[in-house]
N, CA, C and O atoms as a Tinker XYZ file with bonds, in Angstrom:
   352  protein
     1  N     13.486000  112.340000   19.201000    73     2
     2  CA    12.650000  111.729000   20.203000    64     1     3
     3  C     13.039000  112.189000   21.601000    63     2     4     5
     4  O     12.129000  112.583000   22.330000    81     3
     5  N     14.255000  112.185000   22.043000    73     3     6
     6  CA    14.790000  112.380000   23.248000    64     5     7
     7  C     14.755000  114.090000   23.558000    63     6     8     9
     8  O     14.753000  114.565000   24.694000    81     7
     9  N     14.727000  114.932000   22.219000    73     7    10
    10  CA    14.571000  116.449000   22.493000    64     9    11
    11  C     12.989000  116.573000   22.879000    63    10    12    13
    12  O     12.684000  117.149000   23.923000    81    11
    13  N     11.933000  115.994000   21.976000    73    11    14
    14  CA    10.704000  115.727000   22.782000    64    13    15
    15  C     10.439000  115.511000   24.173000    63    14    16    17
    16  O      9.907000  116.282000   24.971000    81    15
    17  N     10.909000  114.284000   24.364000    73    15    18
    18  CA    10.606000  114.094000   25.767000    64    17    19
    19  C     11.258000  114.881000   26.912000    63    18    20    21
    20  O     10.898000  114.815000   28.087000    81    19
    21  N     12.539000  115.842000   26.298000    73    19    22
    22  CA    13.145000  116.688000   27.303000    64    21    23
    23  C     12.072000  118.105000   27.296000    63    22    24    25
    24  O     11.835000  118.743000   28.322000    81    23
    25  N     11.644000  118.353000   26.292000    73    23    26
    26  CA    10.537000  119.491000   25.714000    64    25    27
    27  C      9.197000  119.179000   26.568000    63    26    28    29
    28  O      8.579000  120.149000   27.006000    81    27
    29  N      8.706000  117.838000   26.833000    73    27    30
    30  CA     7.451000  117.898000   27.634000    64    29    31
    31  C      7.771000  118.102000   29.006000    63    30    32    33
    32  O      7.043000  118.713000   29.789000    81    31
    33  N      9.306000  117.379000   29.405000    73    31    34
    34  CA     9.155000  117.452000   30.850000    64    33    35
    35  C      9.251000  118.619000   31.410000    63    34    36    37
    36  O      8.827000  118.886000   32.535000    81    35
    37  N      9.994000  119.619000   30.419000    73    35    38
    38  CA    10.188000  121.042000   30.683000    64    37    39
    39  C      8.648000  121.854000   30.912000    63    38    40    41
    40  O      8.301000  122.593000   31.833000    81    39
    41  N      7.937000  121.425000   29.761000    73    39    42
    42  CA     6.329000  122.213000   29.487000    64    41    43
    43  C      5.671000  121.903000   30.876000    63    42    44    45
    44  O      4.897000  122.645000   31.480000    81    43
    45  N      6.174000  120.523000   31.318000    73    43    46
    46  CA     5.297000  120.397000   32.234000    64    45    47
    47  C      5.251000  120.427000   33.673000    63    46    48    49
    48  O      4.350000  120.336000   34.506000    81    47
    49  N      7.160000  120.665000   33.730000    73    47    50
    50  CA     7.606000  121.156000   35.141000    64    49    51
    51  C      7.041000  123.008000   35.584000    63    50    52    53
    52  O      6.793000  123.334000   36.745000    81    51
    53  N      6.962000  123.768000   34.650000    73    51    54
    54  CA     6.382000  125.044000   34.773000    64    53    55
    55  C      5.152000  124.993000   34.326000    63    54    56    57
    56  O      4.740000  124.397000   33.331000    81    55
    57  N      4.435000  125.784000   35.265000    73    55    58
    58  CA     3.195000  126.606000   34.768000    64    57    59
    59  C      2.934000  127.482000   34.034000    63    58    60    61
    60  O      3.683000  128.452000   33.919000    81    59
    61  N      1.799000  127.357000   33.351000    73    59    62
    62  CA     1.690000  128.619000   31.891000    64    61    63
    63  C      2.192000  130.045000   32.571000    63    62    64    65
    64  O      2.482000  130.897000   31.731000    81    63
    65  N      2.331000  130.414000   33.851000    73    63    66
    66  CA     3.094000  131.736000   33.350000    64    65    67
    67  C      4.757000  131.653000   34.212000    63    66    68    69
    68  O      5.249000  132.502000   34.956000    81    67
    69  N      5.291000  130.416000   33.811000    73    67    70
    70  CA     6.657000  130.235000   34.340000    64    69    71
    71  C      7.190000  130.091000   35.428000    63    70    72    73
    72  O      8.393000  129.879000   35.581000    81    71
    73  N      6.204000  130.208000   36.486000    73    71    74
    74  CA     6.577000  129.769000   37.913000    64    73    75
    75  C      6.936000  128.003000   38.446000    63    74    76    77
    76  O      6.639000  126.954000   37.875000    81    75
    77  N      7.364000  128.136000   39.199000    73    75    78
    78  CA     8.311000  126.781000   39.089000    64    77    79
    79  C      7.058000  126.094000   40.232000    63    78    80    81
    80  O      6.397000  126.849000   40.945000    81    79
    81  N      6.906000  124.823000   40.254000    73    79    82
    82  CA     5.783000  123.996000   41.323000    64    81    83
    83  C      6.309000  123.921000   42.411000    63    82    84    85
    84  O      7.511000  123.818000   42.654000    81    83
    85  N      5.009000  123.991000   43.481000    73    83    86
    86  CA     5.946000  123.741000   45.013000    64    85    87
    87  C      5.437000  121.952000   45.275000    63    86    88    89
    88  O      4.421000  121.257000   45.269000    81    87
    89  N      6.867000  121.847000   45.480000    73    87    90
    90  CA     7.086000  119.854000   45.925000    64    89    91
    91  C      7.006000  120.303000   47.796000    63    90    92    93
    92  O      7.753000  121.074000   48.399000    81    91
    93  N      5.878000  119.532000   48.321000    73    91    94
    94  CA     5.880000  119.643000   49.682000    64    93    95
    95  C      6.404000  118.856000   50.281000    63    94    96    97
    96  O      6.354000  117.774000   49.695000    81    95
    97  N      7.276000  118.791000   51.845000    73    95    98
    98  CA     7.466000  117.869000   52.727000    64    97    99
    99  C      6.933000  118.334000   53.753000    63    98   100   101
   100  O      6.915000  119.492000   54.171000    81    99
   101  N      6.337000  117.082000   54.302000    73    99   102
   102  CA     6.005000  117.209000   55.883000    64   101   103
   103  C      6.177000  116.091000   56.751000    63   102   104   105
   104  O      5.927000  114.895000   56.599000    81   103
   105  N      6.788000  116.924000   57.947000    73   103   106
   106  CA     7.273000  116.485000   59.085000    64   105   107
   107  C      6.650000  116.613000   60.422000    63   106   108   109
   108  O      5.930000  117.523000   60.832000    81   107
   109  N      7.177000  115.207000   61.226000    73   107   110
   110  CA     6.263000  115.487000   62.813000    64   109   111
   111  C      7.408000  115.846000   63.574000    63   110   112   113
   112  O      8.341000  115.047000   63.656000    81   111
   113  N      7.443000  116.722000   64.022000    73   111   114
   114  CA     8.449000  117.443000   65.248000    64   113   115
   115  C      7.818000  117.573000   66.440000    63   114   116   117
   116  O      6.764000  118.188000   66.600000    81   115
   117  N      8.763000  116.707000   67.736000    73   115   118
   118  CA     8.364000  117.538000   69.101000    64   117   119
   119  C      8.505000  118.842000   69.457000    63   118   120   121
   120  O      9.482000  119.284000   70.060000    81   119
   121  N      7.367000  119.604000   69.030000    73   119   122
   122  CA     7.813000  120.840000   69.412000    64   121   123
   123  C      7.463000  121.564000   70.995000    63   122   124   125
   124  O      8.137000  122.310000   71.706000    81   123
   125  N      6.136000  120.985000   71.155000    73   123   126
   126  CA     5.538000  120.441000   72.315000    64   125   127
   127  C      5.604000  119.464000   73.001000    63   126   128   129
   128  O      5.805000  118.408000   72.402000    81   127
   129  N      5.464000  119.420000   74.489000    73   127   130
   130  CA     5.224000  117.909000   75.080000    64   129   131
   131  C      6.170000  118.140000   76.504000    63   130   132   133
   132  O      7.042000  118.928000   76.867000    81   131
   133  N      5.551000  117.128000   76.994000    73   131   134
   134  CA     6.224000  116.925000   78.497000    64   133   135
   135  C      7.572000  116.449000   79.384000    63   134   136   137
   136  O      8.028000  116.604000   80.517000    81   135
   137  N      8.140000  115.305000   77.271000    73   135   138
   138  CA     9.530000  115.262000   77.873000    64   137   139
   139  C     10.116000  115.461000   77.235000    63   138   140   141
   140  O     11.202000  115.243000   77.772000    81   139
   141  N     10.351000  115.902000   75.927000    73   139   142
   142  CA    11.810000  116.178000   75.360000    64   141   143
   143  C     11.231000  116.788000   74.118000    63   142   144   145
   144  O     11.165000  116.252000   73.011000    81   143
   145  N     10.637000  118.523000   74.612000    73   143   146
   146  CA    10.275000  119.397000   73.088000    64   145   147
   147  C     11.732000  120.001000   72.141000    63   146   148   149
   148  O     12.162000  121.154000   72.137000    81   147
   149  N     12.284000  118.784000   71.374000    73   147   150
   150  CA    13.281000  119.519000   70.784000    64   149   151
   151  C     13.317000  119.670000   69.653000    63   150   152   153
   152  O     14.386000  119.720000   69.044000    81   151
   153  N     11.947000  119.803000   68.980000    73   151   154
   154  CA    11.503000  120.130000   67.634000    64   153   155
   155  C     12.061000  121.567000   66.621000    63   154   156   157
   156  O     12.095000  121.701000   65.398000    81   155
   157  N     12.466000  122.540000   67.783000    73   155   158
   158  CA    12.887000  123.187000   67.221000    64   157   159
   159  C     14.294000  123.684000   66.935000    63   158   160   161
   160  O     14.684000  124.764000   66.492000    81   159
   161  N     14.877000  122.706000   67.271000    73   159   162
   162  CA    16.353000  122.319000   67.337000    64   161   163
   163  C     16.733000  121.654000   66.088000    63   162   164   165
   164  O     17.881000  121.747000   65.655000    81   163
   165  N     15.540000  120.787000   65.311000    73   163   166
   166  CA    15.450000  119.733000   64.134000    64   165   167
   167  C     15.237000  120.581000   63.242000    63   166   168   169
   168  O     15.615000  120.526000   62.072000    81   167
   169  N     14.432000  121.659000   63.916000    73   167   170
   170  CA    13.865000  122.467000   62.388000    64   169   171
   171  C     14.863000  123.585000   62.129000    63   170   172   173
   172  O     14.549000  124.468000   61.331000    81   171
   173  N     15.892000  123.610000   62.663000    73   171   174
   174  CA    17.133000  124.518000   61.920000    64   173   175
   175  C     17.659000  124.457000   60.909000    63   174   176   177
   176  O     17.977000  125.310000   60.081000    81   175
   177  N     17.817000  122.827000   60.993000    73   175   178
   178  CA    19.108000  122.367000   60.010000    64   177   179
   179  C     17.951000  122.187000   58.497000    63   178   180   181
   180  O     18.349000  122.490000   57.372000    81   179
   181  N     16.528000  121.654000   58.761000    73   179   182
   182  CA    15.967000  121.392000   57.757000    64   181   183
   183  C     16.053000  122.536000   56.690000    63   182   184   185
   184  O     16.454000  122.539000   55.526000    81   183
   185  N     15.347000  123.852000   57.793000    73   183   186
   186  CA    15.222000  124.921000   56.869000    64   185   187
   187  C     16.538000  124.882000   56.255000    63   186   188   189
   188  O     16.443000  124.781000   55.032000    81   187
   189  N     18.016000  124.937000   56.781000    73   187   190
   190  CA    18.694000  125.302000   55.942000    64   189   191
   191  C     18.776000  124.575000   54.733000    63   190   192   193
   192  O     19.225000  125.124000   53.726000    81   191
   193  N     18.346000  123.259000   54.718000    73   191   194
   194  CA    18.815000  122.143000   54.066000    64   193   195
   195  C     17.518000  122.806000   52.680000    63   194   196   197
   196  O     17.867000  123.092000   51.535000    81   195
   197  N     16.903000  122.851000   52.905000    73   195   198
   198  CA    15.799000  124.023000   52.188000    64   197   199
   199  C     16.363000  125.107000   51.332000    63   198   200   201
   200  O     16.113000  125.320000   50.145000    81   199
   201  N     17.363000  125.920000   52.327000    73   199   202
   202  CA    17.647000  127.017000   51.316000    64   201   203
   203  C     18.496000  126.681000   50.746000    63   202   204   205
   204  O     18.598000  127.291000   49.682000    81   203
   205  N     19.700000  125.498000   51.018000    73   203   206
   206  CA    20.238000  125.126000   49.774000    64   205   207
   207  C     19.829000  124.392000   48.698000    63   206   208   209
   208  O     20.466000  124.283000   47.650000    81   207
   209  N     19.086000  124.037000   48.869000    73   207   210
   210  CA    18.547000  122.656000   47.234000    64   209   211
   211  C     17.790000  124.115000   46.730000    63   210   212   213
   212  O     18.277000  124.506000   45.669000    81   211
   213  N     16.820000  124.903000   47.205000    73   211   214
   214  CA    16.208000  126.085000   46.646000    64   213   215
   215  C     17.055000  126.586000   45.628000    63   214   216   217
   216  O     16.793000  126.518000   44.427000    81   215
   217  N     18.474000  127.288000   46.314000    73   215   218
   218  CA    19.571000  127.967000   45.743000    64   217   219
   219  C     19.962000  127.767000   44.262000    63   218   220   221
   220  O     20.006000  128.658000   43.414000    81   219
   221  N     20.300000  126.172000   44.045000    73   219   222
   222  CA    20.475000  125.632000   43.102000    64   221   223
   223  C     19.009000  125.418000   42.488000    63   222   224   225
   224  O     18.148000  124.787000   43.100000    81   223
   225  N     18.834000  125.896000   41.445000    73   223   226
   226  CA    17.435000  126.055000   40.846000    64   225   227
   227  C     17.501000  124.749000   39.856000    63   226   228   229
   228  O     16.524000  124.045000   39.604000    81   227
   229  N     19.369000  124.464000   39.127000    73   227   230
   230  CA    19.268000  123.191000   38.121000    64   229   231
   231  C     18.900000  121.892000   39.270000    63   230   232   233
   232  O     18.549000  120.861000   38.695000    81   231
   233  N     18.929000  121.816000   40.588000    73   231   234
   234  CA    18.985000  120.824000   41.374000    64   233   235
   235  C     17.739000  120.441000   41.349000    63   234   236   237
   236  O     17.778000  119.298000   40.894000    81   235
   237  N     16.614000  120.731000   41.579000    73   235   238
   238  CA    15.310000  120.299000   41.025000    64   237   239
   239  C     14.742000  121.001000   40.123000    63   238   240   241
   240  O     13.944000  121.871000   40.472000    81   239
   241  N     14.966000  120.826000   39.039000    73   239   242
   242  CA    14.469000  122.243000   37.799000    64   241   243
   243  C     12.887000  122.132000   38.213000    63   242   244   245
   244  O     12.194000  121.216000   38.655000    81   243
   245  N     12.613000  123.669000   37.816000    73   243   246
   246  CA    10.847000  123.571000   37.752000    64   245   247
   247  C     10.183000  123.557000   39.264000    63   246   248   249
   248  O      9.008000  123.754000   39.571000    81   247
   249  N     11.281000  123.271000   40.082000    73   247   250
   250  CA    10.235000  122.754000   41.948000    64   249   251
   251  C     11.105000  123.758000   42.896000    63   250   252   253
   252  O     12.284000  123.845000   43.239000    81   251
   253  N      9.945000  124.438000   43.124000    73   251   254
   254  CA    10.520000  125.132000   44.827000    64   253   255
   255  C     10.307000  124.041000   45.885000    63   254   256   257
   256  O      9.401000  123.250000   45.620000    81   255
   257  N     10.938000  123.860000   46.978000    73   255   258
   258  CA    11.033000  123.166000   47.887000    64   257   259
   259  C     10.802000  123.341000   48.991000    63   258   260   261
   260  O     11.662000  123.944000   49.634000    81   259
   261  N      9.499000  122.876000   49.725000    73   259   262
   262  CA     8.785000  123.279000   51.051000    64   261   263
   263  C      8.755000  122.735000   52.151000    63   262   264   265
   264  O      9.079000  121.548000   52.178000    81   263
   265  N      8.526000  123.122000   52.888000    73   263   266
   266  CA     8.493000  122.364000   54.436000    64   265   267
   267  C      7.401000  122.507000   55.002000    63   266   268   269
   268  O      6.839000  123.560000   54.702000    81   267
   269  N      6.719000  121.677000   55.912000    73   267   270
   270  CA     5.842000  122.271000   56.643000    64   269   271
   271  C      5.819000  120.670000   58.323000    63   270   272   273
   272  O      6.069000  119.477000   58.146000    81   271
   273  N      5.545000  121.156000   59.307000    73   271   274
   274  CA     5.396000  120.350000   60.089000    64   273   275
   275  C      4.267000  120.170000   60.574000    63   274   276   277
   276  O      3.240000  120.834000   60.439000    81   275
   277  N      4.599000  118.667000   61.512000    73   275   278
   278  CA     3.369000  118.508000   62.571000    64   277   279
   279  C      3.976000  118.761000   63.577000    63   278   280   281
   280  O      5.191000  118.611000   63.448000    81   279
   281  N      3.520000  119.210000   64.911000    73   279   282
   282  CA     3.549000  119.128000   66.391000    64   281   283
   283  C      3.237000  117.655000   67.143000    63   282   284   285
   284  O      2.130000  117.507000   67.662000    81   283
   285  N      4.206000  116.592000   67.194000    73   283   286
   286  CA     3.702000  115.622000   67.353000    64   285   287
   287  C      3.840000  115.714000   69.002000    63   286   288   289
   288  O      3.117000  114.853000   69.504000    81   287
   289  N      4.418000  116.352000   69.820000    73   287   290
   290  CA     3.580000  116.555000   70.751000    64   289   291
   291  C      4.312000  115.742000   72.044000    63   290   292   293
   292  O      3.577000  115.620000   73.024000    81   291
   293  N      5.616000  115.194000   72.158000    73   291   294
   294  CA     6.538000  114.250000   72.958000    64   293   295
   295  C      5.654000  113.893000   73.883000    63   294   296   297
   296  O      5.550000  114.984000   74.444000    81   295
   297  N      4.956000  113.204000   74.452000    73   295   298
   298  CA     4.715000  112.612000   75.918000    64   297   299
   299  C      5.907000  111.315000   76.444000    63   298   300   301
   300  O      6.926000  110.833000   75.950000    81   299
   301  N      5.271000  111.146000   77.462000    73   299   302
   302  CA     6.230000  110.120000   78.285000    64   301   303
   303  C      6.332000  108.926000   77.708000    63   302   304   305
   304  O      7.401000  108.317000   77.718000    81   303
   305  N      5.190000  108.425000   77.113000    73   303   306
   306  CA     5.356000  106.991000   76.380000    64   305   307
   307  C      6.118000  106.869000   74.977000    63   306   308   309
   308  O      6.380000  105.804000   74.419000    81   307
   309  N      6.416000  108.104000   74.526000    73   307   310
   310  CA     7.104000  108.400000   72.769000    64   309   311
   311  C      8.533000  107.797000   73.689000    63   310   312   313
   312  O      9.309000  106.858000   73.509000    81   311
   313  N      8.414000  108.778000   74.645000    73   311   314
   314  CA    10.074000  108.930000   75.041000    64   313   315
   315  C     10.761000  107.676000   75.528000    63   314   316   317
   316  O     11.966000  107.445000   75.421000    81   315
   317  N      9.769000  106.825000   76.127000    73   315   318
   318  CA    10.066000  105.298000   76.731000    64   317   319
   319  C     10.196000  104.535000   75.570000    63   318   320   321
   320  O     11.217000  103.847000   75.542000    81   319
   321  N      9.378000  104.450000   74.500000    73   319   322
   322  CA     9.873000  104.023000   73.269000    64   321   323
   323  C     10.947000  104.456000   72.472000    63   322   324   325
   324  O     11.375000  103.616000   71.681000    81   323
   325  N     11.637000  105.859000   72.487000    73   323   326
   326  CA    12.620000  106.050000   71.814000    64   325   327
   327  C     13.760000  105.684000   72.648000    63   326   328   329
   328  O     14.726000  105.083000   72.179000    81   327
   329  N     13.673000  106.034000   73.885000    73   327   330
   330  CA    15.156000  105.258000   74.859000    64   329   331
   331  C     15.048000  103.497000   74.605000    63   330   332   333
   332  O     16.124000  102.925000   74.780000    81   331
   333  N     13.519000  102.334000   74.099000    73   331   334
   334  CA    14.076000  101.363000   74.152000    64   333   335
   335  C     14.485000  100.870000   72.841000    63   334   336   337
   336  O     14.921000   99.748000   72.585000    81   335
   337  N     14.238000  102.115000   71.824000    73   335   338
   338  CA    14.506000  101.672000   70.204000    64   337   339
   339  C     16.001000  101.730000   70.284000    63   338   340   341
   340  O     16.746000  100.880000   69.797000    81   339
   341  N     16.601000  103.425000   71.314000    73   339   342
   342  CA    17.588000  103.741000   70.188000    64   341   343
   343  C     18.876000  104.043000   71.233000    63   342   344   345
   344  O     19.934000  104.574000   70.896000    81   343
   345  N     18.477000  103.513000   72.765000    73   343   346
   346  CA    19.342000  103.404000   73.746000    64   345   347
   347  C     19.152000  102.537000   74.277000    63   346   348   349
   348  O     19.495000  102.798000   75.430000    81   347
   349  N     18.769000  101.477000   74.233000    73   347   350
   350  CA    19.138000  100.209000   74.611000    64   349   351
   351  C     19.918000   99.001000   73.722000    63   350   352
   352  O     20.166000   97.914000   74.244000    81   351
């Protein structure tokens, strides 16, 4: 029973010609904006964090691992809200 159910999850983590599925994430980064574009400062560490879980192929069997962002775009009012969330 348990070799079954290891047998479907396998059949069904690959596609009929063996390519592994892409699992997406997406993210809003300031990459733009008027007070604090440091979106691309965030998106360093992700990618790397990317090419390691990738690396290890037993770490998500069957799933390549993607990234993709938004431009959320910093204005003055994000930034007045993040100084009273996370500095005050």
């Amino acid at each position: 029973m348990l070799l079954a159910i290891f047998l479907a999850h396998v059949a069904g983590c690959y596609a009929l010609d063996g390519k592994p599925k892409e699992l997406r994430l997406l993210g809003m980064l300031p990459m733009t904006g008027t007070t604090w574009p440091g979106g691309s400062s965030c998106l360093v560490p992700v990618q790397m964090a990317l090419e390691d879980v990738n690396a290890y192929p037993g770490l998500l069997y069957g799933y390549n691992l993607t990234y993709e962002y938004i431009d959320s775009m910093v204005g003055q009012l994000t930034y007045v809200m993040f100084l009273f969330l996370f500095v005050c």
